[in-house]
N, C-alpha and C positions, 0 to 999 in steps of 0.2 A: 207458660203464663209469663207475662211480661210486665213491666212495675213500671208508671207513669213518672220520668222525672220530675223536677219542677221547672214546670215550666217557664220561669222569669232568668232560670238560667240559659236557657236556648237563647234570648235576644240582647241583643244589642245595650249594652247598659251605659250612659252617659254622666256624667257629673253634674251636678245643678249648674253648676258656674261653664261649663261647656254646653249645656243647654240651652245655657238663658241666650250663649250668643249665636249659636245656629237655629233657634227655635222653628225659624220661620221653613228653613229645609227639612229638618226632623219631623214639621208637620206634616210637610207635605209628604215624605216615606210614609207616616204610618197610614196616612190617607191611599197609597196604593198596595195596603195591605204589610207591612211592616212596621208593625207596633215595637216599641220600644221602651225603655226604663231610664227613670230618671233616678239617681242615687244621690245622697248627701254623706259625706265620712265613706264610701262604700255601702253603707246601708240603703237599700232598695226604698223609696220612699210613695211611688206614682208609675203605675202602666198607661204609657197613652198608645190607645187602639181606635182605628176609624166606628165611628157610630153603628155602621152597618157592618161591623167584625161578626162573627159568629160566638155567640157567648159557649164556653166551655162549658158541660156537663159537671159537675161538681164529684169526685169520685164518690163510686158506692160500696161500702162498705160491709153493712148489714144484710146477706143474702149474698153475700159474693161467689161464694160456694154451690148455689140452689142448681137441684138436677147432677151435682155431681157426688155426693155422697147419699146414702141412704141409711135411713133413721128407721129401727125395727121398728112396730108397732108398740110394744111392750117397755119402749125405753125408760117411759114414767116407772113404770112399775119394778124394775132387773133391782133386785137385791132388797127389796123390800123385806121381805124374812129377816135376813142376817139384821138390816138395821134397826127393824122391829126389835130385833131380838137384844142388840147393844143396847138402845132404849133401857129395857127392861132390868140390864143388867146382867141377862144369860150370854156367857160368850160362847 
């Protein structure tokens, strides 16, 4: 199984103030399919990606698992006695 980095560190990351003066070519990259980031201080601010990018799937979490473990039928039920019985006060 494989773990999805993050992806804004794979591209190309630019400085607002180095942006602002190539803008017009950094357009035209992400237009051929190289999206890129703009940062302020280092901190990630803006992804610019062509209109027709392919949006990423959002990862899935809940169910990541499904089909690969199995869940007895009785799982609700396994220890029901004993807890019954803590309940109660009888150990």
């Amino acid at each position: 199984m494989t773990f999805e980095s993050n992806p804004l560190r794979s591209m190309k990351t630019y400085d607002i103030r180095v942006a602002r003066t190539r803008l017009t070519r950094l357009i035209e990259q992400a237009a051929r399919g190289r999206p890129f980031v703009i940062a302020r201080a280092g901190k990630p601010m803006v992804k610019v990606v062509a209109p027709d990018a392919p949006i990423s799937a959002p990862r899935r979490r809940f169910g990541f698992m499904a089909g690969e473990i199995l869940v007895p039928d009785d799982f609700n039920t396994t220890g029901a006695d004993s807890i019954a019985s803590c309940r109660e006060g009888v150990a």
